[in-house]
C-alpha positions as CSV (number, residue, x, y, z in Angstrom):
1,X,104.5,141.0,56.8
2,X,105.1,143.1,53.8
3,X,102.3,146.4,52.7
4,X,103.2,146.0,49.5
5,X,101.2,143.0,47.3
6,X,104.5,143.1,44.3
7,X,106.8,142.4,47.3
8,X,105.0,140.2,49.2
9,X,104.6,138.1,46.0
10,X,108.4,138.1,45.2
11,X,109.3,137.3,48.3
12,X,106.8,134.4,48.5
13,X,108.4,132.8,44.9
14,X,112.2,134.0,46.2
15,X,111.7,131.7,49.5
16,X,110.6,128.9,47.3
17,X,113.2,129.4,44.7
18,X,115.8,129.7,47.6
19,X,114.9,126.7,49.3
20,X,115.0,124.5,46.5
21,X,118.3,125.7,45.5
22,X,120.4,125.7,48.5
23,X,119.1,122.2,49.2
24,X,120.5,121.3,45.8
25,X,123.8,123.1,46.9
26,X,123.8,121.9,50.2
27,X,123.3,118.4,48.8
28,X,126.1,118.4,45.6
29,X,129.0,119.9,48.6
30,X,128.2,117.1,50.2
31,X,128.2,114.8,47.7
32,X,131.6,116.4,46.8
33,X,133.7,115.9,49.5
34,X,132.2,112.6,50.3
35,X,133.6,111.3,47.0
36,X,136.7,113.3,47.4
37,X,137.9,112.9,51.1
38,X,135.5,110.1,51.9
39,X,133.6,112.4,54.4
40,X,130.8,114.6,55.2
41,X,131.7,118.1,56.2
42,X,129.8,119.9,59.0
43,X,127.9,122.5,58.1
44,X,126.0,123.5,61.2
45,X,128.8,126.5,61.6
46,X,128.0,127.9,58.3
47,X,124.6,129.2,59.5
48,X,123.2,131.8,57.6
49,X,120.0,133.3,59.2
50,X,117.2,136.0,58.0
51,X,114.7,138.1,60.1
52,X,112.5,140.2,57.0
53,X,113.1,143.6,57.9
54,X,110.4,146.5,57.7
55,X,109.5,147.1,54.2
56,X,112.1,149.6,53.4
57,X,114.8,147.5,54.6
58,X,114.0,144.4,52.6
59,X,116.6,145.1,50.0
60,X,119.5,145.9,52.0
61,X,118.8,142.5,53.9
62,X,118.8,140.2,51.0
63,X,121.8,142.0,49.8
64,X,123.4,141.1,52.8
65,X,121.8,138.0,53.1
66,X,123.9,137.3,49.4
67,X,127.0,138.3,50.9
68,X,126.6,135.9,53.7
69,X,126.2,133.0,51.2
70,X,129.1,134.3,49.0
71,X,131.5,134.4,52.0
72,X,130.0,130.3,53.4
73,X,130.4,129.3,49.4
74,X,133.8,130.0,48.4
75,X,134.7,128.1,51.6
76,X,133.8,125.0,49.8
77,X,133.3,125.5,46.2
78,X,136.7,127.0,45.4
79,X,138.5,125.2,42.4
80,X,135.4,123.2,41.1
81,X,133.7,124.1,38.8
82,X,130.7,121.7,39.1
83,X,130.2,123.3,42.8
84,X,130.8,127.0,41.3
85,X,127.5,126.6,38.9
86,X,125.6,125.5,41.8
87,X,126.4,127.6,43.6
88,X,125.4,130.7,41.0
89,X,122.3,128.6,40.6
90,X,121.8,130.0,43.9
91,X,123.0,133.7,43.0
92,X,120.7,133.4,40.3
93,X,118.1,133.6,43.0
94,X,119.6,136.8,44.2
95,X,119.4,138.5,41.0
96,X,116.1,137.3,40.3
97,X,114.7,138.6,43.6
98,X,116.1,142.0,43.1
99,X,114.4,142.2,40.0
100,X,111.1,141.6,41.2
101,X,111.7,143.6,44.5
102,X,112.4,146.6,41.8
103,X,108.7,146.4,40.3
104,X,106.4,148.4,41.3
105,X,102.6,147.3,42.3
Protein backbone atom coordinates (compact mmCIF):
# COMPACT_ATOMS: atom_id res chain seq x y z
CA UNK A 1 0.00 0.00 0.00
CA UNK A 2 3.01 2.24 -0.32
CA UNK A 3 3.37 5.16 -3.60
CA UNK A 4 6.72 4.88 -3.46
CA UNK A 5 8.49 1.65 -5.45
CA UNK A 6 12.19 2.14 -2.95
CA UNK A 7 9.75 1.77 -0.04
CA UNK A 8 7.61 -0.64 -1.04
CA UNK A 9 10.70 -2.79 -1.91
CA UNK A 10 12.28 -2.30 1.54
CA UNK A 11 9.43 -3.00 3.23
CA UNK A 12 8.77 -6.23 1.17
CA UNK A 13 12.72 -7.61 2.18
CA UNK A 14 12.16 -5.97 5.95
CA UNK A 15 8.96 -8.32 6.42
CA UNK A 16 10.89 -11.24 5.22
CA UNK A 17 13.95 -10.44 7.12
CA UNK A 18 11.73 -9.78 10.22
CA UNK A 19 9.92 -12.87 10.08
CA UNK A 20 12.81 -15.09 9.87
CA UNK A 21 14.43 -13.52 12.68
CA UNK A 22 11.98 -13.21 15.35
CA UNK A 23 11.09 -16.86 14.62
CA UNK A 24 14.68 -17.60 15.35
CA UNK A 25 14.33 -15.42 18.63
CA UNK A 26 11.08 -16.64 19.48
CA UNK A 27 12.50 -20.14 19.10
CA UNK A 28 16.15 -19.82 21.06
CA UNK A 29 13.82 -18.05 24.36
CA UNK A 30 12.15 -20.85 24.29
CA UNK A 31 14.73 -23.14 24.04
CA UNK A 32 16.27 -21.17 26.88
CA UNK A 33 14.05 -21.43 29.63
CA UNK A 34 13.10 -24.92 28.72
CA UNK A 35 16.58 -25.96 29.45
CA UNK A 36 16.82 -23.63 32.36
CA UNK A 37 13.52 -23.88 34.33
CA UNK A 38 12.26 -27.01 32.56
CA UNK A 39 9.33 -24.96 30.93
CA UNK A 40 7.90 -23.03 28.19
CA UNK A 41 7.07 -19.50 28.82
CA UNK A 42 3.83 -17.95 27.40
CA UNK A 43 4.30 -15.60 25.10
CA UNK A 44 0.76 -14.86 23.82
CA UNK A 45 0.90 -11.54 26.26
CA UNK A 46 3.90 -10.20 24.62
CA UNK A 47 1.97 -9.33 21.44
CA UNK A 48 3.47 -6.90 19.38
CA UNK A 49 1.17 -5.80 16.44
CA UNK A 50 1.73 -3.46 13.16
CA UNK A 51 -0.96 -1.63 10.92
CA UNK A 52 1.51 0.19 7.85
CA UNK A 53 0.68 3.67 8.23
CA UNK A 54 0.21 6.19 5.31
CA UNK A 55 3.46 6.68 3.61
CA UNK A 56 4.64 9.46 5.65
CA UNK A 57 4.12 7.70 8.72
CA UNK A 58 6.00 4.52 7.96
CA UNK A 59 9.09 5.55 9.80
CA UNK A 60 7.70 6.71 12.99
CA UNK A 61 5.81 3.20 13.11
CA UNK A 62 8.73 0.96 12.73
CA UNK A 63 10.50 3.06 15.18
CA UNK A 64 7.88 2.40 17.48
CA UNK A 65 7.38 -0.85 16.26
CA UNK A 66 11.47 -1.34 17.67
CA UNK A 67 10.60 0.07 20.80
CA UNK A 68 7.84 -2.38 21.36
CA UNK A 69 10.33 -5.31 20.74
CA UNK A 70 13.02 -3.66 22.92
CA UNK A 71 10.68 -3.31 25.92
CA UNK A 72 9.07 -7.55 25.21
CA UNK A 73 13.04 -8.54 24.81
CA UNK A 74 14.74 -7.40 27.80
CA UNK A 75 11.87 -9.19 29.67
CA UNK A 76 13.52 -12.41 28.72
CA UNK A 77 16.97 -11.89 27.41
CA UNK A 78 18.38 -10.00 30.36
CA UNK A 79 21.78 -11.64 31.65
CA UNK A 80 22.37 -13.97 28.60
CA UNK A 81 24.27 -13.28 26.34
CA UNK A 82 23.42 -16.00 23.82
CA UNK A 83 19.61 -14.48 23.89
CA UNK A 84 21.13 -10.75 23.80
CA UNK A 85 22.77 -11.51 20.12
CA UNK A 86 19.63 -12.84 18.99
CA UNK A 87 17.94 -10.66 19.87
CA UNK A 88 20.22 -7.67 18.05
CA UNK A 89 19.94 -10.07 15.16
CA UNK A 90 16.58 -8.82 15.28
CA UNK A 91 17.66 -5.01 15.75
CA UNK A 92 19.82 -5.52 12.99
CA UNK A 93 16.55 -5.65 11.06
CA UNK A 94 15.64 -2.27 12.40
CA UNK A 95 18.64 -0.66 11.32
CA UNK A 96 18.69 -2.25 8.16
CA UNK A 97 15.09 -1.07 7.32
CA UNK A 98 15.80 2.41 8.21
CA UNK A 99 18.51 2.48 5.80
CA UNK A 100 16.64 1.49 2.93
CA UNK A 101 13.49 3.56 4.04
CA UNK A 102 16.22 6.62 3.79
CA UNK A 103 16.89 5.96 -0.13
CA UNK A 104 15.31 7.70 -2.33
CA UNK A 105 13.59 6.13 -5.66
Amino acid sequence: KTRRYSQHMALDEAFEDLNETMDAFNECVQGYYLRKEGKRLNLKNANISFKLPDDDKVFEAIKSLEIEFRKAAAKVTDGDSALGSVRDDVLNCFYQLYYRLDLKG
